[in-house]
matplotlib code that plots the C-alpha trace (Angstrom):
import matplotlib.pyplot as plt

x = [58.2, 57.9, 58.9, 60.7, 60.5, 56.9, 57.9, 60.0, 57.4, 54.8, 57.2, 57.8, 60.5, 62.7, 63.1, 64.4, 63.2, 64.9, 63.6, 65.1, 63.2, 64.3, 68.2, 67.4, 67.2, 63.9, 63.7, 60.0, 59.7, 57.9, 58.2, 60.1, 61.0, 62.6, 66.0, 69.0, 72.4, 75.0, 77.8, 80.5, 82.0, 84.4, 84.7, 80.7, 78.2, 75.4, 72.3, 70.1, 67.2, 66.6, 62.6, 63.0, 60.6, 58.9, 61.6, 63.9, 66.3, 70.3, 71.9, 69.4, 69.0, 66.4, 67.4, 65.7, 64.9, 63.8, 66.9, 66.5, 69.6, 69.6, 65.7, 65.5, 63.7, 66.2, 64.5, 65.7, 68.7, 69.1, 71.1, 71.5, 74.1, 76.5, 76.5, 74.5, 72.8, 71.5, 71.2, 70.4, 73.9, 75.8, 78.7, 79.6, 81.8, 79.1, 76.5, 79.4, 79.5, 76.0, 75.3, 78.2, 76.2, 72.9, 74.7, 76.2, 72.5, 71.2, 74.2, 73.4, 69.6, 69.3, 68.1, 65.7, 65.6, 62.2, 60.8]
y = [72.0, 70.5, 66.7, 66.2, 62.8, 63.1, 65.0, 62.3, 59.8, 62.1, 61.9, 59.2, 60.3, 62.9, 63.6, 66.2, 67.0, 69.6, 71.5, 73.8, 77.0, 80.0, 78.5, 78.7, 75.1, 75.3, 72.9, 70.8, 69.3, 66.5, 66.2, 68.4, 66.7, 67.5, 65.9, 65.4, 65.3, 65.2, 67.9, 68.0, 71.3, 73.2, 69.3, 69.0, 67.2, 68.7, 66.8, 69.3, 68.7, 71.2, 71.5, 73.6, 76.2, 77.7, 79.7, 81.2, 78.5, 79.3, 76.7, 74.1, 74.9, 76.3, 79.6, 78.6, 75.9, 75.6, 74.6, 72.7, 71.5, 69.1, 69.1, 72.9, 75.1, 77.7, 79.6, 80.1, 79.8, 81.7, 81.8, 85.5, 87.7, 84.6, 83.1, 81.4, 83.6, 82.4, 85.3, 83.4, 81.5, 84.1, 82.0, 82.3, 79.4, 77.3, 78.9, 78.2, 74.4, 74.0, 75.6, 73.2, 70.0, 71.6, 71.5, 68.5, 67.0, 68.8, 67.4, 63.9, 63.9, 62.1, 64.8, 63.3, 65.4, 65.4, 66.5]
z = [154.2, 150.5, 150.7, 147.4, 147.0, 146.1, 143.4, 141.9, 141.9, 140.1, 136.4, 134.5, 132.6, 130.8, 126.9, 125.8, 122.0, 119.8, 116.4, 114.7, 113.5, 111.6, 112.4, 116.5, 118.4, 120.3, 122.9, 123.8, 127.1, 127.2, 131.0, 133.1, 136.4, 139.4, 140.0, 142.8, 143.3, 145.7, 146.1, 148.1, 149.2, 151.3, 153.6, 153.6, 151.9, 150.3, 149.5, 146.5, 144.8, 141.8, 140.7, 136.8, 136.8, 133.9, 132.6, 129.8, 128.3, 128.0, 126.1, 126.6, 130.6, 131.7, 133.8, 136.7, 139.6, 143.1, 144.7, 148.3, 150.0, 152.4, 152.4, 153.0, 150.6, 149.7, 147.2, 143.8, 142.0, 138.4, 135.2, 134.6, 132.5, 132.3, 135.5, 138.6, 141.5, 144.7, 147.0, 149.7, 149.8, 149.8, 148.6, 144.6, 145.2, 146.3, 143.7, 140.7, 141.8, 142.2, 138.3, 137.1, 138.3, 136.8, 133.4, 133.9, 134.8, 131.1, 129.7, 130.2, 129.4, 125.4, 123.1, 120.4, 117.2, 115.8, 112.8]

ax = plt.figure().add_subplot(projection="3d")
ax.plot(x, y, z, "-o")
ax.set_aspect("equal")
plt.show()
């Protein structure tokens, strides 16, 4: 098993920069970390850690991370055709709640225009 914290230590920090080509924002990563948050769902506490992968962006988010819960690797979950997918789950419930913090987590990084 992956310890994640490991992970956390290895980046310094997150900017988000954003240029705009041909009328499309393109988004540059400077650093990509990993981050965590808790959930709490259905009366239980959930403990993920997300790890983005190298991936398509939709609005700004990339479309895919490594998503461990509760220190568990449970493979990946995906941005597709409008809406998150974790087969592994097998509860959309839990999978919707889960996207919403990713986007709240993209939400709150500062996006730096540059030139």
């Amino acid at each position: 098993m992956l310890y994640i914290s490991s992970f956390y230590t290895s980046f310094s920090g997150s900017k988000l920069k954003v240029k705009n080509i041909s009328g499309l924002d393109i988004f540059f990563m400077e650093e990509f970390k990993p981050f965590h948050f808790t959930i709490r769902y259905d009366h239980q506490e959930y403990e993920c850690d997300l790890i983005p992968v190298n991936s398509s962006f939709e609005n700004g988010i990339p479309s895919s991370h490594e998503l461990f819960m509760n220190k568990a690797s449970l493979g990946m979950i995906n941005y597709s055709s409008g809406k998150w997918k974790c087969d592994i789950l097998g509860n959309q419930r839990l999978v919707d709640a889960i996207g919403d913090d990713i986007e709240k987590h993209y939400r709150s990084l500062p996006r730096v225009d540059s030139t």
